[in-house]
C-alpha positions in Angstrom: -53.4 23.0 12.7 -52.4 20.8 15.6 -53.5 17.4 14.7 -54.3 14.2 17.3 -52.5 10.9 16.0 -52.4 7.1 16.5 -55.5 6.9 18.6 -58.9 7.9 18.1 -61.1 9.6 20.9 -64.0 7.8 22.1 -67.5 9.0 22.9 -67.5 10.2 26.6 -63.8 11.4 25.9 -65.1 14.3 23.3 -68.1 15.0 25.4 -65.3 15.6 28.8 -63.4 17.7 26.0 -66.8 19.9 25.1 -66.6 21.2 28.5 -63.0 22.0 28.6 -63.5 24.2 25.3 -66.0 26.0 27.7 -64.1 26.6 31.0 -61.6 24.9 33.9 -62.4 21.8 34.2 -61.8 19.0 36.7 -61.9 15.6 34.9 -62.7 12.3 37.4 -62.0 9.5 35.5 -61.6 5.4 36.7 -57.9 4.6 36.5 -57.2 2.9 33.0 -60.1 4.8 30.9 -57.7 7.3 29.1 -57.7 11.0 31.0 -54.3 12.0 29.4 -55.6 11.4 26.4 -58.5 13.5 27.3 -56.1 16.4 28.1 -53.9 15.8 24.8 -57.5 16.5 22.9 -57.9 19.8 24.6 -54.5 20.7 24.1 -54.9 20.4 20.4 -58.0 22.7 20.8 -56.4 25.5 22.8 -53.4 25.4 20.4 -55.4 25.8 17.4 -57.6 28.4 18.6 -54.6 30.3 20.0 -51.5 29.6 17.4 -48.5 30.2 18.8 -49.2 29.7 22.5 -47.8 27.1 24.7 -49.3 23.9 26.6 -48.4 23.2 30.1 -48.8 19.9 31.3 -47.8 18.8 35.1 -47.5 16.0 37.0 -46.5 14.9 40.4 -43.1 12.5 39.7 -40.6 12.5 37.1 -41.5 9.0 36.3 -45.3 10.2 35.9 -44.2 13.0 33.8 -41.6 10.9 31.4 -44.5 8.8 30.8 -46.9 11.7 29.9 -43.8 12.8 27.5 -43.9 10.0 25.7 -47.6 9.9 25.2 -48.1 13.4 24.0 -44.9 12.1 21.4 -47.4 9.2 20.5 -50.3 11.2 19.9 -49.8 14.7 19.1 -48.9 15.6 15.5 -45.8 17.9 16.8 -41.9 18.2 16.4 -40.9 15.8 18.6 -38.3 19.0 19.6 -41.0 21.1 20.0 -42.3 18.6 23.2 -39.9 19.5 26.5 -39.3 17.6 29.7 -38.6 19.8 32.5 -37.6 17.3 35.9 -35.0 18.7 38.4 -32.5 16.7 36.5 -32.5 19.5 34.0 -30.3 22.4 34.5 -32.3 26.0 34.9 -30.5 27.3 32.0 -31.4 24.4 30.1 -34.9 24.3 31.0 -35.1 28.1 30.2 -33.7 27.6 26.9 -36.0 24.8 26.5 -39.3 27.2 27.5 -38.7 29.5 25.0 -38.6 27.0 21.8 -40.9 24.5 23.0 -44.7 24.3 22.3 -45.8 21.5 25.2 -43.7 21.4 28.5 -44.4 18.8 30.6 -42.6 19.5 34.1 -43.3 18.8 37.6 -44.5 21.7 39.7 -41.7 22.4 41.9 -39.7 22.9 38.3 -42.3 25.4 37.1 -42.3 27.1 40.7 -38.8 27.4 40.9 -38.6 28.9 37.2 -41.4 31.1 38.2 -39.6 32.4 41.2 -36.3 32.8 39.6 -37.9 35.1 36.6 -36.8 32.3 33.9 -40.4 31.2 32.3 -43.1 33.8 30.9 -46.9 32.8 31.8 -48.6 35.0 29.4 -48.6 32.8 26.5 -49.7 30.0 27.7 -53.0 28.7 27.0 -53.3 25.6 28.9 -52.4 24.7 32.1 -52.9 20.9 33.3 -52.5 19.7 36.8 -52.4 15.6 36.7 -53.4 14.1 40.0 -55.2 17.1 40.7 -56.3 15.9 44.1 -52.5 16.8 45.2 -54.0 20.5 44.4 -54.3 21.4 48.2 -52.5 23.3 51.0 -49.0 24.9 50.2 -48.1 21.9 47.2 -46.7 23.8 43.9 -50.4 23.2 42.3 -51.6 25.7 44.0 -49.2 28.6 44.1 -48.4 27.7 40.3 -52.0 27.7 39.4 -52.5 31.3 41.2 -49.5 32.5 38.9 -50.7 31.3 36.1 -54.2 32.5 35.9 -53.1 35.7 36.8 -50.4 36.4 34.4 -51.7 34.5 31.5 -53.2 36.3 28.6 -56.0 33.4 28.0 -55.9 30.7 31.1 -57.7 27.4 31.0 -57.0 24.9 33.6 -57.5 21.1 33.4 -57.3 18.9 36.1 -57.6 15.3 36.2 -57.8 12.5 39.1 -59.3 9.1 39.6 -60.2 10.0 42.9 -60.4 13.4 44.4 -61.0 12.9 48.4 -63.8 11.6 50.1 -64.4 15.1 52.0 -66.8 17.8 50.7 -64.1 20.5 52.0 -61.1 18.8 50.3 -63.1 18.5 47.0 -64.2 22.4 47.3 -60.2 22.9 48.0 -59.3 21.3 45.3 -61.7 23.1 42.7 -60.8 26.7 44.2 -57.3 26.1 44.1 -57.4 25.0 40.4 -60.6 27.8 39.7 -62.2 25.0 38.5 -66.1 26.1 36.6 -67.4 22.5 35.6 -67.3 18.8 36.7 -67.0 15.8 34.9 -67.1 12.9 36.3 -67.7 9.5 35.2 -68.2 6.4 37.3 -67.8 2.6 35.7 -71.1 2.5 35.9 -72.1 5.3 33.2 -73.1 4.1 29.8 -71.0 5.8 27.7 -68.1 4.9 30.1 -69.2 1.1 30.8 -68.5 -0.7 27.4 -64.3 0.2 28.3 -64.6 -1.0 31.8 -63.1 -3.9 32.5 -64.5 -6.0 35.4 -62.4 -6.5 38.7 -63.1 -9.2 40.9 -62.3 -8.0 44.7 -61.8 -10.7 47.2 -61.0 -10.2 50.9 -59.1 -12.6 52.6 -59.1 -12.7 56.4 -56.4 -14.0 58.7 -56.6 -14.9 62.2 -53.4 -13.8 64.8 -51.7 -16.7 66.4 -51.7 -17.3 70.0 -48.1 -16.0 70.7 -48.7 -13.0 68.6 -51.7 -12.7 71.3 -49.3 -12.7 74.1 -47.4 -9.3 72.6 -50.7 -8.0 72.3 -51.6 -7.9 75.2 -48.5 -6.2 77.1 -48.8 -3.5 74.2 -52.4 -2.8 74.9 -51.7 -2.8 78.6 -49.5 -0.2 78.1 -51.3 1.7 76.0 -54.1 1.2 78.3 -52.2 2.3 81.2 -51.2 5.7 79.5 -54.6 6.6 78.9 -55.7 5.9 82.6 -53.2 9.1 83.0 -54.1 10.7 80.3 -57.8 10.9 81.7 -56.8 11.4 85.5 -54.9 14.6 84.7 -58.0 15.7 82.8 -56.9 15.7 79.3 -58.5 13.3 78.0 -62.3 13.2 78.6 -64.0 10.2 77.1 -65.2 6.4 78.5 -63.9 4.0 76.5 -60.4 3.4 76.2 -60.3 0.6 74.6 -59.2 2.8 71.0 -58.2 6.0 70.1 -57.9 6.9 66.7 -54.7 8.7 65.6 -56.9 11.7 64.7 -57.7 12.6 67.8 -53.9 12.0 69.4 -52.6 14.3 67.1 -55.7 16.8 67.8 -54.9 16.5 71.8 -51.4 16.8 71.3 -51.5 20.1 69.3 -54.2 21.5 71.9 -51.2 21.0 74.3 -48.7 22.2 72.3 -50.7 25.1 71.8 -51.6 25.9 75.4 -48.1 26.0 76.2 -47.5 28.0 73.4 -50.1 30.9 74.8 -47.7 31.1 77.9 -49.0 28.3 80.3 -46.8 26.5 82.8 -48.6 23.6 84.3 -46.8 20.8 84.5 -49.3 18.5 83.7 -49.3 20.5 80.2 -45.7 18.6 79.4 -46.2 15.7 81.1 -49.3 15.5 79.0 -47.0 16.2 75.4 -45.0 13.6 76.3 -47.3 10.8 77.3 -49.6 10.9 74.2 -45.8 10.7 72.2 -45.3 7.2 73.9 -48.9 6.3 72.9 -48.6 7.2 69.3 -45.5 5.5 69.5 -46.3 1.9 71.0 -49.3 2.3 68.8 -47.7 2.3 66.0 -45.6 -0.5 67.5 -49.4 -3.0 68.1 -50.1 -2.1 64.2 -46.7 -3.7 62.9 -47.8 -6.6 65.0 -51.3 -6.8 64.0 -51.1 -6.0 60.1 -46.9 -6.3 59.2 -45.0 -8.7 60.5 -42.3 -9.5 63.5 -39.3 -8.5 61.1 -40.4 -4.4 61.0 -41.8 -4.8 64.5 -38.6 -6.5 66.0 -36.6 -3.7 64.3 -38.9 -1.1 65.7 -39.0 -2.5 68.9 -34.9 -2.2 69.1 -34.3 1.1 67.8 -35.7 2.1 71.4 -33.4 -0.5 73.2 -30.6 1.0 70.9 -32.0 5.2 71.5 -32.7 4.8 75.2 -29.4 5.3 76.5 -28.4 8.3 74.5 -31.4 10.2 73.5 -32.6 12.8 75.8 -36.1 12.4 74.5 -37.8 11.7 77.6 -40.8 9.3 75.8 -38.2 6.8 74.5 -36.9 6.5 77.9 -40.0 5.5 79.5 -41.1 3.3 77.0 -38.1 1.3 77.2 -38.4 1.7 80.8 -41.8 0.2 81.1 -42.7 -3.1 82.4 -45.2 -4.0 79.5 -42.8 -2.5 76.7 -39.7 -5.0 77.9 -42.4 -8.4 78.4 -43.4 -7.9 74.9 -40.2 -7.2 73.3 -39.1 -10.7 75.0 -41.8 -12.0 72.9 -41.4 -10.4 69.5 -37.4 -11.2 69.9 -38.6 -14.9 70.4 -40.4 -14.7 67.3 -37.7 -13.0 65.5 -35.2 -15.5 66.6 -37.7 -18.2 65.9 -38.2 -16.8 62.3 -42.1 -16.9 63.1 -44.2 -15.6 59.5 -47.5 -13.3 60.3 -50.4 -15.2 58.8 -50.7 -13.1 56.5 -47.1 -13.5 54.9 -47.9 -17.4 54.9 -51.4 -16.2 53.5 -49.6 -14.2 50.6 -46.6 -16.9 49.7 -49.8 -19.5 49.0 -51.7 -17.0 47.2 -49.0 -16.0 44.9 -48.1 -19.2 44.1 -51.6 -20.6 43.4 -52.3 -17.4 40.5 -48.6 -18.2 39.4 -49.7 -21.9 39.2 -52.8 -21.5 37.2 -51.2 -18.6 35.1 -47.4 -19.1 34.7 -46.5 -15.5 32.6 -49.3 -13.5 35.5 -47.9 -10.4 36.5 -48.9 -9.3 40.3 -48.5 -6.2 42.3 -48.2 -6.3 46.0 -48.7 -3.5 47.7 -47.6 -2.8 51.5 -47.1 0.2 53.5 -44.0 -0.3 55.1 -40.3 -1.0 53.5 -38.2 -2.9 55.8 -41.3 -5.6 55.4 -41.8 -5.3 51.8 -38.2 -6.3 51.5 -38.7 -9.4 53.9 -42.2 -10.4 51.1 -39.7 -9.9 48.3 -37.2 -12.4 49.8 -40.3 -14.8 50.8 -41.7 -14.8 47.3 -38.7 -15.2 46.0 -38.2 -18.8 47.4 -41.4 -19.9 45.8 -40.7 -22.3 42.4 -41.3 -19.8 39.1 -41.9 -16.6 41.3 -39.7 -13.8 40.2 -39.9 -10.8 42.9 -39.0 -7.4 42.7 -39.0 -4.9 45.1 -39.9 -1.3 44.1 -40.1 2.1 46.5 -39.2 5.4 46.8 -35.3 6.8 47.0 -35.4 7.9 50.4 -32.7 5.9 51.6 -33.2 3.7 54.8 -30.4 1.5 55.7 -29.5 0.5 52.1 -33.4 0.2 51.0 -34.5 2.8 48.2 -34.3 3.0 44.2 -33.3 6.0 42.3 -35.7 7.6 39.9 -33.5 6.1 36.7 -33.3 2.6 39.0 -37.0 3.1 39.2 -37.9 3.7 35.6 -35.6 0.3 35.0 -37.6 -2.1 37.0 -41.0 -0.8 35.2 -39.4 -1.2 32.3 -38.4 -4.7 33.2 -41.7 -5.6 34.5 -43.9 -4.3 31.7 -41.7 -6.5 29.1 -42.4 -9.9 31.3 -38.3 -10.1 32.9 -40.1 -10.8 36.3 -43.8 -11.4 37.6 -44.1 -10.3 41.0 -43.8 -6.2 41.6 -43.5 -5.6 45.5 -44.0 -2.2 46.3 -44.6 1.0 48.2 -47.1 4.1 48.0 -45.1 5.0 45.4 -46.8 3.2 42.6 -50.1 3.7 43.5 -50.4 7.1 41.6 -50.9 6.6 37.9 -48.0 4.7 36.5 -48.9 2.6 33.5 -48.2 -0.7 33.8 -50.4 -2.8 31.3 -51.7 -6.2 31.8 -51.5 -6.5 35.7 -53.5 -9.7 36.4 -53.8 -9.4 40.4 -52.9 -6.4 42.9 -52.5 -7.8 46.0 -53.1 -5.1 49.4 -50.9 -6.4 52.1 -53.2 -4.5 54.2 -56.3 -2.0 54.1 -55.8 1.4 54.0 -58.2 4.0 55.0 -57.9 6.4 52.2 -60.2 6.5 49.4 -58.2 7.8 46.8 -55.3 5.6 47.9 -57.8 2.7 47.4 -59.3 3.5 44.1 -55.8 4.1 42.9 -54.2 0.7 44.2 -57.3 -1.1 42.8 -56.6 0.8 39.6 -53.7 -1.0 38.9 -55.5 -3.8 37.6 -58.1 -4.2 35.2 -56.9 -1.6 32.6 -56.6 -3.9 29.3 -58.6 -6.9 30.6 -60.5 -8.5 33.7 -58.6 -7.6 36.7 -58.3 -9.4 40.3 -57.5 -7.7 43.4 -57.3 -9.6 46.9 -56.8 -7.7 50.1 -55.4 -9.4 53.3 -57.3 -8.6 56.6 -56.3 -9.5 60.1 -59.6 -10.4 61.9 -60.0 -8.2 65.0 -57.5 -5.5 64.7 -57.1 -2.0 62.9 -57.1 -3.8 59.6 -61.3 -4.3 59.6 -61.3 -0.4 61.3 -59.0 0.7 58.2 -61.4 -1.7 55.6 -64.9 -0.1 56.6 -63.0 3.5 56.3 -61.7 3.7 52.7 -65.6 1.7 51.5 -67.7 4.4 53.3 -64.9 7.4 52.7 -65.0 6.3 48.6 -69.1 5.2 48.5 -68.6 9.2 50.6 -66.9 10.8 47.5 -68.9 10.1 44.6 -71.8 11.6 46.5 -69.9 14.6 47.4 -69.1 15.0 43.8 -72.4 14.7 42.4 -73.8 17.7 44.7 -70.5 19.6 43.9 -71.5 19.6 40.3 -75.1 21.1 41.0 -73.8 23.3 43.3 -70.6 24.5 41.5 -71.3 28.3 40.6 -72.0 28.9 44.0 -69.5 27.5 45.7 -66.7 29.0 43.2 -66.0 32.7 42.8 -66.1 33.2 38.8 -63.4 34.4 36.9 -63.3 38.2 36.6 -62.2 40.0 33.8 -58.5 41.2 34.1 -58.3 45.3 34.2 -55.5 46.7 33.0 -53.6 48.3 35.3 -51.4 51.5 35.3 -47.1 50.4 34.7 -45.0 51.8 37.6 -41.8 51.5 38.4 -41.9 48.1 40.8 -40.5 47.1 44.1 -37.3 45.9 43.9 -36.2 43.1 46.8 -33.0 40.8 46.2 -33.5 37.4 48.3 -30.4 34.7 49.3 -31.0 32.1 47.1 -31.8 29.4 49.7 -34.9 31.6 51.0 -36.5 30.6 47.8 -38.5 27.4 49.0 -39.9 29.5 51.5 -43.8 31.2 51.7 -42.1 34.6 52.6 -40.6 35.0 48.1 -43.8 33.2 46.9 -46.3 36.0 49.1 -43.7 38.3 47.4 -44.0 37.4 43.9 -48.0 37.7 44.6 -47.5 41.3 45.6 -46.1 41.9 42.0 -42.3 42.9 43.8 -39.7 42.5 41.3 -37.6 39.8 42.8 -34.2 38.8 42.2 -32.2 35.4 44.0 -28.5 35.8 44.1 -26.1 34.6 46.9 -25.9 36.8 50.0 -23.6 35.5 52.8 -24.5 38.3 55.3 -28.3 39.1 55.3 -31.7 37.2 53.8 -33.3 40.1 51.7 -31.8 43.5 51.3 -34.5 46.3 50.6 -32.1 49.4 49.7 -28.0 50.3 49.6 -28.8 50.9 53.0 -31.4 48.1 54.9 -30.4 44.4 54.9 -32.7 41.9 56.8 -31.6 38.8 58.8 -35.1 37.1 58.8 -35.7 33.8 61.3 -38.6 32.0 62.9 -39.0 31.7 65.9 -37.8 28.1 66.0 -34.5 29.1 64.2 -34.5 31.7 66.5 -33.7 30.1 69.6 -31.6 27.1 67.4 -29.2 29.6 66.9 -28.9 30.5 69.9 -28.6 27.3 70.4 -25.5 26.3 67.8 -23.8 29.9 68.5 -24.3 31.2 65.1 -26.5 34.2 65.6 -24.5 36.9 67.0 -21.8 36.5 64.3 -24.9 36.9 62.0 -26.1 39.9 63.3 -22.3 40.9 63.6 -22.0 40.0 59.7 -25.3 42.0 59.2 -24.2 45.3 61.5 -20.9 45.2 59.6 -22.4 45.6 56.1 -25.4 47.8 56.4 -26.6 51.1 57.3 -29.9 49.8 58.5 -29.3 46.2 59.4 -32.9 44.8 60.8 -33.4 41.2 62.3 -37.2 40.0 61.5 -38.2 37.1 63.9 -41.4 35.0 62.7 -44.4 33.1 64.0 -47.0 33.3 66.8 -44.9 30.9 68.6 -44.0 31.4 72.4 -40.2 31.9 72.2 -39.9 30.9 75.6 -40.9 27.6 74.8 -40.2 26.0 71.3 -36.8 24.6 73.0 -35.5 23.6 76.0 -33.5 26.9 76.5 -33.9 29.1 79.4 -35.9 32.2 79.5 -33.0 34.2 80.2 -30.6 33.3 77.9 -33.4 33.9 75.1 -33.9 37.5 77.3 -30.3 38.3 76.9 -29.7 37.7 73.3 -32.2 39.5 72.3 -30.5 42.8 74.8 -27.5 42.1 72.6 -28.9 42.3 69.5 -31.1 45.2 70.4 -28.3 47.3 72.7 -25.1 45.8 72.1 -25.2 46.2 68.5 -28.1 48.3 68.0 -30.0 46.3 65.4 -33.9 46.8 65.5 -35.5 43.4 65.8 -39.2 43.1 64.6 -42.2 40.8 64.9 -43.9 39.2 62.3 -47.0 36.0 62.4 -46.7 34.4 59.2 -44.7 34.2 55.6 -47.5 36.7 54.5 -47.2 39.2 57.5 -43.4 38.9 56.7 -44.1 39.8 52.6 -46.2 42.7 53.6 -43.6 44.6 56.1 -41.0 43.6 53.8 -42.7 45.5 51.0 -43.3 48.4 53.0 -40.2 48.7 54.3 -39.0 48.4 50.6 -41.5 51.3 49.3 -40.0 54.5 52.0 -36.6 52.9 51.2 -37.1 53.1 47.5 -39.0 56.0 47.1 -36.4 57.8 49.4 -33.0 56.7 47.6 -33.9 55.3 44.5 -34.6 52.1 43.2 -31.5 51.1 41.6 -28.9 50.0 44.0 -25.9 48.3 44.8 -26.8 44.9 46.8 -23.4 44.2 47.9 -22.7 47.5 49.6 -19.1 48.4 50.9 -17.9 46.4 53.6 -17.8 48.7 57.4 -15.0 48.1 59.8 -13.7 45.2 58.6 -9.8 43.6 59.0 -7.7 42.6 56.4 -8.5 39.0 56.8 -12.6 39.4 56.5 -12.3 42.0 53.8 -10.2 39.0 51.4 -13.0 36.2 52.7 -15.8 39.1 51.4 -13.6 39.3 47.7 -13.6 35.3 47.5 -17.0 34.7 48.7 -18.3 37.2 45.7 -17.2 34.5 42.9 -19.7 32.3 41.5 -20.7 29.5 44.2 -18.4 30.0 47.3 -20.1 32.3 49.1 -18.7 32.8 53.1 -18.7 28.6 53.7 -16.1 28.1 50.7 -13.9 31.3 51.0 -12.1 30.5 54.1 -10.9 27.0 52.5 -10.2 28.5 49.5 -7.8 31.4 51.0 -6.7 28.6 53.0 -5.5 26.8 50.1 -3.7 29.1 47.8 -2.7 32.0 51.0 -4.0 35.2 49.1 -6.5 36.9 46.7 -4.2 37.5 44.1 -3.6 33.1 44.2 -7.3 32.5 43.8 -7.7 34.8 41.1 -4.6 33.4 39.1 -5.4 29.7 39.9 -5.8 27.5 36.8 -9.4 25.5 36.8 -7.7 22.2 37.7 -5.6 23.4 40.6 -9.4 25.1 41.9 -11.0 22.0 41.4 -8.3 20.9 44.3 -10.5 22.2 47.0 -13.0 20.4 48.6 -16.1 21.1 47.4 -15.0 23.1 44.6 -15.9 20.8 41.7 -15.6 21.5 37.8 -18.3 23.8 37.0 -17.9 26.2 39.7 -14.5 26.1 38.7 -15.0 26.9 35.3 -17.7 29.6 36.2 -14.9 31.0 38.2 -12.2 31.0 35.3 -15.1 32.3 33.2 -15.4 35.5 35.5 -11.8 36.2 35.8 -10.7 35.8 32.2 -13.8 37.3 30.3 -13.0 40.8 28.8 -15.9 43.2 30.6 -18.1 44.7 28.5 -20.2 48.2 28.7 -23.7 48.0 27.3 -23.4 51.6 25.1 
């Protein structure tokens, strides 16, 4: 029996649990009031009612699932080496290894996709399946492809997902339940009474700040220039509406895809592109007016001379005519007078006294502030830090821009540091906002509104998890701010009601679970994919169609389908990029050289004519060469599914004609001396064609590669010590026959 330990389950955590024993369930829980826990009791359940069946327990960061690790160590009466941690730190092998003697795997998805994909992790045995964060179950995210895998293969699926906040609309909420085939709600508010003795109370405060008069003045040339794009926007007739005093981003994006899309069906009015690129100036100087209003003259001055900096190379004809504009250059005067001037936002001046007033009344307070943007978070962090007993640190994502980002282990250390007290004032991103434990946060601090409610109820949730909790959020009177304010309080107020009809609703909105039918064993499809196809929707539609895949390295095609059909496969984007770069005819040449049936597949509903700026012909006369000059069939598909499905088929006559067992590096046609030696080398273990020609380079012939010693390999660039050892490995191991 599979016993809980060092914590003991409270009232509205085993009634939650109750309904998990019955079906999928999706768990809404306030931040703070214990929903892994809630999960670790239903795990115990599904492992004592199946023995020997596995747990499977994801979440959406490695930090986030380290921390989930650790807990399920804490409170489930396991081998700690029967608990694994699966984050793309860990090798394939090792995590394969790892699946087969481990009872509860905690992962991110994109590791358990990837495994999927690649054939190393078996689905059948496990009996639980929880998705943390389950509002990220939507769209193409690994939730929901994993989640179809899983309650197909599995021999007794149950899926648990848990969120503070799900979405405010109806449509995502319904998305998220099908996705995650969830059959009952539960959902608690801090108002419930078996919830409310645990709730701690949080005192919201909103603080407004009024723009100064010089931050005015660059208003107003900003608006005027918005204003005048507009006018144009609406005198071409595409954009039909009164007041154009504020359009949301929304409907920007909505009117430039309805452009993008007419010219896309084959039109060639001018006023089409003109259009395309006007409404990219607007969302660009727009963005530009909401640094002003809501961030500060440090991001905006930066913004503003990127375009200065971009104008006189880029051929992007919106950056040229902002930088162009009369309006755009009077208010970049201003903001670089500012800049120079080291003028504060109000709201920075705002935040340095309210930080050091909770620091003065508290002096070991910890605070969170949270703010959108980087480059300004770092300016807060260097504000804060001049204030007597403040000790700021700044903490975001590791996308690297211009020196600014943390690792994931840099990332785990500053948590670390700030949950034991080494500093008080936590300055970061979006990326702490989705449930990261950090105990005893006195304040959160919102640099700015945001118009999400799930980003909202997860900021706030920062605070108030082990005591009263304080959050303050800093409003610029008059500007997007008080838009972005009203949003994310009638978006959550929004949700909750949306929930509570979803639960009465539920059995008809949701298609129940249908017995699984065996069905009769045949031989499958068998279709080998190049390894870096893999993160595409083409091998996951594949894998749904039950195909027998297999991901090795193929330097001349994409998938090959028999000893005879191998199949370049591009969108129509990459297409025309090729054309573009000059790589595509020595493709198809590569592709003509090593297969019977060579077949190029070109993808999407895309006009070809106009994805780039490429003329029609030259488009028209690759595709004769292709098709005449070296006789390769080219084909048309929509979508990744489309793709999978002729793929399939053309995989089934191929198969059922010559067999299903064959040879997918097929004997080289017509090839010199010099590309039959790069073929030999780019067959060992990571080179493929890129590392073959530096390799032959390097030691002159075959027979040198093959009698190199590992340390003279790892000479060449890019050849490190494990593909060198791999390689050794190959050479020197005595072959063996399987009697």
């Amino acid at each position: 029996m599979v016993a809980i330990k060092n914590f003991t389950p409270r009232l509205y955590q085993e009634t939650i649990m109750a309904s998990c024993a019955k079906g999928n369930c999706l768990i809404i829980l306030p931040t703070g009031l214990g929903k892994t826990k809630t999960a670790i009791l239903a795990s115990a359940q599904r492992l004592n009612s199946y023995p020997n069946s596995k747990i499977m327990f994801l979440t959406v960061t490695k930090p986030l699932a380290e921390q989930i690790y650790n807990e399920i160590v804490e409170c489930m009466d396991i081998d700690e080496g029967k608990i694994a941690l699966f984050t793309g730190t860990v090798s394939p092998k090792k995590r394969e290894e790892l699946w087969k003697k481990s009872i509860v795997i905690v992962s991110t998805p994109q590791c358990i996709e990837n495994d999927i994909i690649n054939g190393r992790i078996d689905l059948e045995n496990v009996s639980l399946m929880v998705a943390d964060e389950a509002h990220n179950a939507v769209k193409d995210y690994s939730y929901t492809w994993v989640a179809k895998q899983y309650h197909k293969k599995s021999r007794f699926p149950r899926i648990i997902g848990l969120t503070a906040s799900p979405g405010s609309d109806m449509e995502k909420i319904q998305e998220v339940c099908k996705n995650l085939y969830i059959e009952e709600i539960e959902i608690r508010t801090d108002q419930d009474p078996d919830v409310k003795p645990y709730v701690h109370d949080i005192d919201v405060n909103w603080v407004e700040v009024v723009l100064p008069q010089i931050f005015l003045e660059a208003k107003k040339y900003l608006q005027s220039f918005l204003k005048d794009r507009l006018e144009k926007l609406k005198k071409d007739g595409i954009l039909r509406r009164t007041n154009l005093n504020y359009i949301s981003k929304t409907e920007l994006l909505g009117l430039q895809a309805q452009l993008r899309g007419r010219a896309s069906s084959g039109e060639r009015e001018p006023v089409i592109w003109t259009g395309i690129s006007v409404l990219a100036e607007i969302m660009k100087v727009s963005h530009g007016l909401e640094l002003l209003e809501t961030q500060g003259v440090i991001s905006l001055h930066k913004y503003m001379q990127k375009f200065n900096n971009d104008a006189s190379t880029t051929k992007v004809k919106a950056v040229k005519n902002i930088v162009k504009d009369i309006n755009f250059r009077s208010a970049f005067v201003k903001v670089s007078r500012m800049y120079e001037e080291k003028v504060q936002h109000p709201k920075l001046i705002e935040l340095q006294r309210i930080v050091e007033e909770e620091i003065k009344n508290k002096a070991d307070k910890k605070i969170i502030v949270f703010n959108q943007y980087r480059d300004n978070a770092v300016d807060i962090v260097e504000k804060l830090n001049a204030i007597q007993n403040v000790n700021a640190k700044l903490f975001v994502g590791q996308l690297k821009k211009e020196g600014t980002g943390l690792s994931q282990k840099e990332q785990k250390a500053v948590l670390d540091e700030f949950r034991t007290g080494k500093f008080n004032v936590l300055v970061a991103t979006s990326i702490a906002e989705q449930g990261l434990d950090i105990p005893n946060v006195d304040t959160v601090i919102f640099y700015e509104p945001i118009p999400s409610a799930i980003r909202q109820i997860q900021r706030r949730g920062r605070t108030g998890r082990h005591g009263e909790g304080k959050v303050i959020v800093l409003v610029t009177k008059n500007t997007i701010d008080e838009g972005y304010r009203w949003s994310a309080h009638h978006k959550e107020k929004r949700m909750y009601r949306n929930l509570e009809n979803l639960k009465g609703k539920l059995t008809l909105l949701l298609n129940t679970r249908k017995e699984k039918i065996p069905h009769e064993v045949k031989d499958k499809i068998k279709i080998f994919a190049d390894f870096r196809e893999k993160g595409s929707g083409i091998i996951k539609e594949l894998i749904e169609m039950d195909v027998e895949l297999k991901l090795e390295s193929f330097p001349n095609s994409d998938y090959i389908l028999s000893s005879r059909v191998g199949v370049e496969y591009k969108t129509v984007e990459d297409f025309v990029q090729s054309i573009i770069d000059g790589r595509l005819l020595q493709q198809i040449k590569n592709l003509k050289n090593n297969f019977e049936r060579p077949l190029l597949i070109i993808g999407g509903v895309e006009d070809i004519y106009s994805v780039r700026n490429v003329h029609a012909n030259a488009i028209r006369g690759t595709l004769s060469a292709v098709a005449v000059d070296f006789g390769v069939p080219i084909l048309y598909t929509k979508n990744p599914k489309d793709t999978a499905q002729l793929l399939n088929i053309i995989a089934k006559r191929e198969q059922e004609e010559i067999g299903v067992s064959f040879n997918v590096h097929p004997e080289k046609k017509n090839l010199s001396i010099k590309e039959m030696q790069e073929y030999i080398i780019s067959s060992l273990p990571g080179i493929g064609t890129g590392l073959a020609k530096p390799m032959l380079k390097h030691f002159k012939s075959v027979k040198n590669v093959i009698n190199a010693e590992q340390k003279e390999l790892e000479k060449v660039e890019k050849i490190g010590k494990k593909k060198a050892e791999k390689i050794r490995d190959i050479v020197d191991r005595e072959y063996q026959t399987l009697d």
